[in-house]
N, C-alpha and C positions, 0 to 999 in steps of 0.2 A: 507552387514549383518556382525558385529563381529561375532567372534568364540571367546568361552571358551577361548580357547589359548588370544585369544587378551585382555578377561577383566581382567587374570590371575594376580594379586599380588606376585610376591615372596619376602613378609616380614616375616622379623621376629618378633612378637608380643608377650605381657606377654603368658608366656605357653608354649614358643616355643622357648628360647632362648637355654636349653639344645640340641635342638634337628637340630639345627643352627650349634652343632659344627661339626656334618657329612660334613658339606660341600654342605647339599644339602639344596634346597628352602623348606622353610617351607609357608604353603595355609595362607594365612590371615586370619584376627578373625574381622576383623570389619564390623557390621550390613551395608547392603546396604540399600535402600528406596525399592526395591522389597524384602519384603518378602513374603515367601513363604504361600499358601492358608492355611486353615485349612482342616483336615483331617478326614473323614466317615470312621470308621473302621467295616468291614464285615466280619463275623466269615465263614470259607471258609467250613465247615461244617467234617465232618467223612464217614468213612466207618464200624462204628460199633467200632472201639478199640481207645486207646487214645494218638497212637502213631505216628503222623502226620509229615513230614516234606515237605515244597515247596521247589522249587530248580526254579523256571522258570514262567515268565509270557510273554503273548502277548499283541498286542494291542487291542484285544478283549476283554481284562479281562479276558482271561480265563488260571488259573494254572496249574500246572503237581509238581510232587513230589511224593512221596511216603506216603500210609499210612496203618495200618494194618486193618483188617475186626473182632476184638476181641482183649482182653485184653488178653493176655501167647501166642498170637497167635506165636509168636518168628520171623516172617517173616511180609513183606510190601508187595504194590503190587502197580502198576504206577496208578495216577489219574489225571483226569479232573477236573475242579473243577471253577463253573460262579454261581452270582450270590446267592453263600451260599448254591447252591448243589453241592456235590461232587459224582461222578460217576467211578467206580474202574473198574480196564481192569481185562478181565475175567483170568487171571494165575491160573493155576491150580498147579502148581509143582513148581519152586524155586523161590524165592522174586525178586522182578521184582522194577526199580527205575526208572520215569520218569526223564531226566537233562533240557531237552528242549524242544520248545514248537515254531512251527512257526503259523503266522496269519490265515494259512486255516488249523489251529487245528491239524496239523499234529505234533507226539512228537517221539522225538529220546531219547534213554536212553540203559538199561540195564537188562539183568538177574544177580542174585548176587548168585553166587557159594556155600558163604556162607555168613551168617548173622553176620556184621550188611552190610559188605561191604567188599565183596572181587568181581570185574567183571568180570563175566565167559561169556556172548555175547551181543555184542553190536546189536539193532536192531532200528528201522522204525516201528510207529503203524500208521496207516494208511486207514482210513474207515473202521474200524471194521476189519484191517487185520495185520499182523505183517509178519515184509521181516526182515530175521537177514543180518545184512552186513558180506558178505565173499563171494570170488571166491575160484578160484584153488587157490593162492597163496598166498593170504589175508583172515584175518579173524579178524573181529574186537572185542574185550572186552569189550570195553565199546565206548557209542556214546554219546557225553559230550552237542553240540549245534547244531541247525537247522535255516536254512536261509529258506527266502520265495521261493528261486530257491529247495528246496529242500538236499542244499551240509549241510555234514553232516561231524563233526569233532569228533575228539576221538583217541585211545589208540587201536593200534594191540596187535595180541597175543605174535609178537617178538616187542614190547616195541617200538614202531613207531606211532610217530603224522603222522594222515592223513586227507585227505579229501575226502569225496566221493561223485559220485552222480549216478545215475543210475548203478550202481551195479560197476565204474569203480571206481578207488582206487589210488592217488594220495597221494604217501610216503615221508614227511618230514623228508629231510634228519638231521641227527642231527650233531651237534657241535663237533670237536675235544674234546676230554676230558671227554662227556656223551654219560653214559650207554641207558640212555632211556630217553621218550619225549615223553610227551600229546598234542592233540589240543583240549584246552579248552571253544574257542570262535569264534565267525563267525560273517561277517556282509554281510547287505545284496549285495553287490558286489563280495564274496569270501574272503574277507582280512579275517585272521583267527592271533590268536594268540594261546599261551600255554604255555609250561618250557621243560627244558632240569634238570635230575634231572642228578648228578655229579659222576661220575668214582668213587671216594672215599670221604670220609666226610669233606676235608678240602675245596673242592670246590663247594660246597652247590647248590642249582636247582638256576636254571634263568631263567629268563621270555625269549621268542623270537614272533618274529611279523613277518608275513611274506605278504608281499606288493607285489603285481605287479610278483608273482611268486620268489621272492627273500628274502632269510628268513635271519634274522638279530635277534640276540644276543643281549637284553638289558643293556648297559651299564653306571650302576647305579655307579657312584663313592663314594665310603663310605660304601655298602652295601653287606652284603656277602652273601646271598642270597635273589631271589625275584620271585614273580608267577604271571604272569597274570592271570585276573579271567574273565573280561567281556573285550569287543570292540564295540564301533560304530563305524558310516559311518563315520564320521569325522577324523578316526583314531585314535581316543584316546584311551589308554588301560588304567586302574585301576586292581589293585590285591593288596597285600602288600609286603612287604619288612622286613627283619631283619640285622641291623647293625654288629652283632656277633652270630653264632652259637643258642646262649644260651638267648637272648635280645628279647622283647616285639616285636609281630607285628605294624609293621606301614602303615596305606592306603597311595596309590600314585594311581597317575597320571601321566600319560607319553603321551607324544604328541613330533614327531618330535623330539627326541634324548633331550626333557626338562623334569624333572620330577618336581614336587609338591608334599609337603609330605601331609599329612590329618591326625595328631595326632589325639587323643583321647580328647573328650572336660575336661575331669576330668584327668588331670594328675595326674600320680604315678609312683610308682617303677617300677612295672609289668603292668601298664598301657599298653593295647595295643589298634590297630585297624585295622578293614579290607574292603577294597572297594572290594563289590563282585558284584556291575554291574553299565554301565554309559547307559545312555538315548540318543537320537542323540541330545537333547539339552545339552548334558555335565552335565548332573547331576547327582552326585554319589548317592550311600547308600551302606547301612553295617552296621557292629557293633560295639561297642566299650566293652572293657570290664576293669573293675578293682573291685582286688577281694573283697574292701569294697563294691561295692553294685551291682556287678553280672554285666551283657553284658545288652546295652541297642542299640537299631535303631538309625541308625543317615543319614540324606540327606546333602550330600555339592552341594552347589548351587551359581555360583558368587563367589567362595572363601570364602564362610562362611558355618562353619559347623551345624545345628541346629540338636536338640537332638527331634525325633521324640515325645516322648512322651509330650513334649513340645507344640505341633501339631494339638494335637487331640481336634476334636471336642467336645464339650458340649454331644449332642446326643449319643456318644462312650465312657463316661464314667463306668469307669471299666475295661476297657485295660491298658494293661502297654505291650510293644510293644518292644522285647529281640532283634528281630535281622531285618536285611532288606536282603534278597536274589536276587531279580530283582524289575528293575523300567522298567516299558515300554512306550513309546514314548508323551502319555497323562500324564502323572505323576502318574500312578497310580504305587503302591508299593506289595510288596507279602515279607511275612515274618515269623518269629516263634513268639511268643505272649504266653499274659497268660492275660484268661477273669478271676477275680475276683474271681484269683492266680491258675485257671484251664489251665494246659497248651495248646492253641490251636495254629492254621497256622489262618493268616487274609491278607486280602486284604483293604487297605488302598486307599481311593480314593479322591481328592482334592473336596472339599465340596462347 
């Protein structure tokens, strides 16, 4: 069976000759003969306010993110959310933010200190029960991703990527040079990914992977900083990248020390883009944004990148479809959106 890696193109094509001079591969622009299905958009529903965000899906179809319970309510609270009901965890006291989401509906996330996002405890919901992560020595802030084993990655209170699982607490050491470090992804073997953010500003965060219990520093040449944001089984990581300080996001792909970049299908100045999760079939999504006509969805698939709303089916007309958050292993998508220019979260399913 190929892998991603092996149909992989690193050309340069119209749109991408600018972005050639980094020295890094730029993802191909040419249609394959598999294109991608069409796409059922399903409005992922509310909890009463109009301030919705996903952050995470499984292979169930079922979301987590955050949503509020009223309009000024000034705070969110973690939700469930299948089939176009969404269902809110009972928080009585500070805003609460689903990140992740494993297949026996179990979600790892956060309380937020303060609004919109500051994380004050990382925890586990769990059959209607919530376990915050911390022993004597550890205490987690935030808890970013969940595997089906239940290991759980995230951000301590002294600025440490870890991994947990039944209450014990596996500390990712960080990088010479960085102050602090998240684990932002998990797959289901333990491979985890995240960033090391930088001592001082000239040396910007970087993505790190950590394999086989050995953690490793991505070494992107060209680029001065960069973040992993999702991981599958195949080991690929996606997040993005910035050439300089002050310069557009760029999605990447990294596999085995190769990176691929994932421009923006509408290039410009401030043109950017972000891969924020890959599927075990290697297929990205994210967003793309430029400031002439705002951030749209986009899926690379094969080396070509297609613009979501491009996508949709007949039946889903009236969506225009902003961002893509997680793909899960069916192709199905979870995102931010606006129904006929109301802003909602949808789940996008191959039709």
């Amino acid at each position: 069976m190929s892998t991603p890696t092996d149909r992989r193109a690193f050309l340069t094509q119209a749109g991408g000759a600018a972005l050639a001079m980094t020295g890094l591969p730029v993802a191909a622009r040419s249609f394959t003969s598999s294109e991608p299905p069409r796409l059922r958009i399903t409005d992922l529903g509310d909890l009463g306010g109009s301030t919705i965000r996903v952050t995470a899906l499984n292979d169930r179809g079922v979301a987590t993110g955050m949503a509020t319970r009223h309009d000024g309510e000034g705070r969110g609270v973690t939700f469930k959310a299948r089939d176009g009901q969404m269902v809110g965890m009972p928080w009585e006291g500070t805003a609460s933010w689903g990140s992740g989401i494993n297949n026996h509906g179990v979600i790892a996330g956060q309380d937020l200190d303060r609004w919109p996002w500051v994380p004050g405890k990382g925890w586990v919901w769990s059959h209607n029960q919530l376990r915050y992560l911390r022993n004597d020595q550890v205490t987690a802030v935030s808890s970013r991703a969940i595997n089906d084993a239940g290991m759980v990655v995230g951000q301590t209170a002294n600025y440490e990527a870890f991994i947990a699982a039944d209450g014990e607490f596996v500390l990712i050491d960080k990088a010479p040079g960085y102050v602090a470090a998240t684990g932002s992804c998990i797959n289901s073997v333990g491979d985890m990914a995240g960033y090391h953010r930088g001592e001082t500003p000239d040396i910007g965060d970087k993505a790190f992977v950590r394999f086989g219990g050995q953690v490793e520093v991505l070494e992107i040449p060209g680029a001065y900083s960069h973040n992993a944001l999702s991981l599958n089984d195949g080991r690929q990581v996606c997040g993005w990248l910035r050439k300089t300080p002050s310069s557009p996001l760029i999605a990447f792909v990294w596999q085995d020390g190769q990176v691929t970049l994932i421009p923006p299908l509408v290039l410009g100045e401030r043109a950017s883009s972000q891969a924020k999760a890959i599927n075990r079939a290697g297929v990205v999504v994210g967003e793309c944004e430029r400031a002439e006509r705002g951030t749209y969805a986009f899926m690379w698939q094969d080396g070509v990148m297609y613009e979501l709303n491009k996508l949709i089916d007949e039946a889903s007309a009236g969506w225009r479809l902003l961002s893509a958050a997680a793909i899960n292993n069916h192709g199905q998508i979870v995102g931010q959106g606006a129904f006929n220019g109301v802003r909602r979260a949808y789940l996008a399913t191959p039709a």
